[in-house]
C-alpha positions as CSV (number, residue, x, y, z in Angstrom):
1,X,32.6,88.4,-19.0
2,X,31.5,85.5,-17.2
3,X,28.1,85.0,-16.1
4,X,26.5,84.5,-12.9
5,X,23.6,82.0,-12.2
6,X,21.7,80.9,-9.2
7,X,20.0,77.5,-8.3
8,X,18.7,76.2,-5.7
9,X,21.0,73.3,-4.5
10,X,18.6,70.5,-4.7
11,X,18.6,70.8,-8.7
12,X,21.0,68.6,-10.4
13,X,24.7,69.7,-11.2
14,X,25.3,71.0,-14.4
15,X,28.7,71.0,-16.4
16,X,27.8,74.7,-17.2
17,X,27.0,75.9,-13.4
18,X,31.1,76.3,-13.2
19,X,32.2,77.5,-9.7
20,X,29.5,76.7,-7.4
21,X,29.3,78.5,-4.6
22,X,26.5,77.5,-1.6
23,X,25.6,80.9,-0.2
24,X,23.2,79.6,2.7
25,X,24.3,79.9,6.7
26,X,23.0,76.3,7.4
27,X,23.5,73.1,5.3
28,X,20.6,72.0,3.2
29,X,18.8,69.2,4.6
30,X,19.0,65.7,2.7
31,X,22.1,67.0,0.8
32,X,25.5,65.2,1.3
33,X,28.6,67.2,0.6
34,X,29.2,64.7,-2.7
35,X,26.0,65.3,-3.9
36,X,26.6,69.1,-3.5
37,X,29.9,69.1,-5.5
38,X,30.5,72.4,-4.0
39,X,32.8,74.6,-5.1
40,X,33.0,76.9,-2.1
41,X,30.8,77.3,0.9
42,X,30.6,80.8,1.3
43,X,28.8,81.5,4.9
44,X,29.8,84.9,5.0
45,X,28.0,86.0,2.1
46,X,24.4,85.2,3.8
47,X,22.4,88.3,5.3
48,X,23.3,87.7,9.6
49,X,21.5,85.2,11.8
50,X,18.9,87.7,13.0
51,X,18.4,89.0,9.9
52,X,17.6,85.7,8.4
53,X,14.9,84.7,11.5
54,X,13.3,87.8,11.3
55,X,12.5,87.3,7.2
56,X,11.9,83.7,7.8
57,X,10.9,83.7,4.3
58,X,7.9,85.8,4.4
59,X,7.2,87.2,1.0
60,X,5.5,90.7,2.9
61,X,8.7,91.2,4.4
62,X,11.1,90.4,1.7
63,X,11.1,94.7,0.5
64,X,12.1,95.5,3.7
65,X,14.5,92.1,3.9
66,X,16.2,93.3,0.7
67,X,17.0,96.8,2.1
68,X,18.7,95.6,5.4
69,X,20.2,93.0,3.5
70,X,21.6,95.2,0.9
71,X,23.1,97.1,4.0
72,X,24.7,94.5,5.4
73,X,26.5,93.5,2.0
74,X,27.4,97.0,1.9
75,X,28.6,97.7,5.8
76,X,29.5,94.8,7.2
77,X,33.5,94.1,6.1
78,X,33.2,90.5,6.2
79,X,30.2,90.3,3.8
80,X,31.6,92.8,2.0
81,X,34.8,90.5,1.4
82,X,32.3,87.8,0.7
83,X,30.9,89.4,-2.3
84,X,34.4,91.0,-3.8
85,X,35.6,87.0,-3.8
86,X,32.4,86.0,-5.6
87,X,33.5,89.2,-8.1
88,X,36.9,88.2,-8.1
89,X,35.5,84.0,-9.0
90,X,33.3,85.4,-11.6
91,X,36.0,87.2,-13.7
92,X,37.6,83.8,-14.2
93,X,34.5,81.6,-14.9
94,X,31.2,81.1,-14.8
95,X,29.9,80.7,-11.0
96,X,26.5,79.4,-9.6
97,X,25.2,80.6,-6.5
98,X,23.6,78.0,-4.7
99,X,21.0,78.3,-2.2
100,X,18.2,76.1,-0.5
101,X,15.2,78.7,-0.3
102,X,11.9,77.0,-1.5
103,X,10.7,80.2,-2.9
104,X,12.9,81.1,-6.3
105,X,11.9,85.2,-5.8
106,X,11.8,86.1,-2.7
107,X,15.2,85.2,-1.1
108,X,18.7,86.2,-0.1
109,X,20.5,84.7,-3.5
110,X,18.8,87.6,-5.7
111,X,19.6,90.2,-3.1
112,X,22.8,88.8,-3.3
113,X,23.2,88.5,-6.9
114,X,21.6,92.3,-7.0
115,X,24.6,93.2,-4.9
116,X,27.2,91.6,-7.3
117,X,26.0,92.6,-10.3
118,X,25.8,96.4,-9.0
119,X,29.3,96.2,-8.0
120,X,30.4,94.6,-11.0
121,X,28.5,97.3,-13.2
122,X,28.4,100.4,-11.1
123,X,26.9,102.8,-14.1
């Protein structure tokens, strides 16, 4: 099985990130698309505009970010799609999520990756 790794996009490229997929809504400031050597930009995968200003990266509200987040990955049919690709990436090679979130703990990406790995594991 392949693995799945997360980064924050302004750390340097890495033959072994494999497919790298950005999973923020917005483009990372300072980052040119070359310098990125994206993969895949996968917007639908993020947790929705409101959702993402109400967290605004507040470490207090990340428990209750994480549930409504989770929800979302789990209701919403576009998101949902989102993560099955990332499955469906994953079972051919390594991928790295790729996210611009100053704070390595509490963000999206490990929600995200929570998500996948539940899905890819479910007992």
């Amino acid at each position: 099985m392949n693995r799945i790794f997360l980064k924050r996009v302004y750390e340097p490229y890495d033959e072994a990130d494999g497919y790298r997929i950005l999973i923020d809504r917005l483009w990372p400031r300072g980052i040119s698309k070359e310098g990125a050597r994206l993969s895949l930009w996968l917007k639908d995968a993020t947790p929705s505009n409101e959702l993402r200003k109400w967290f605004c990266h507040k470490p207090e509200l990340f428990e209750e970010f994480r549930a409504r987040y989770l929800d979302e990955l789990q209701t919403n049919e576009k998101q949902s799609l989102a993560v099955e690709q990332i499955i469906e990436i994953a079972s051919r090679e390594n991928v790295t999520l790729l996210y611009g979130a100053k704070d390595p703990v509490h963000n999206h990406a490990r929600v995200l990756e929570e998500e996948i790995k539940r899905r890819m594991n479910p007992y």
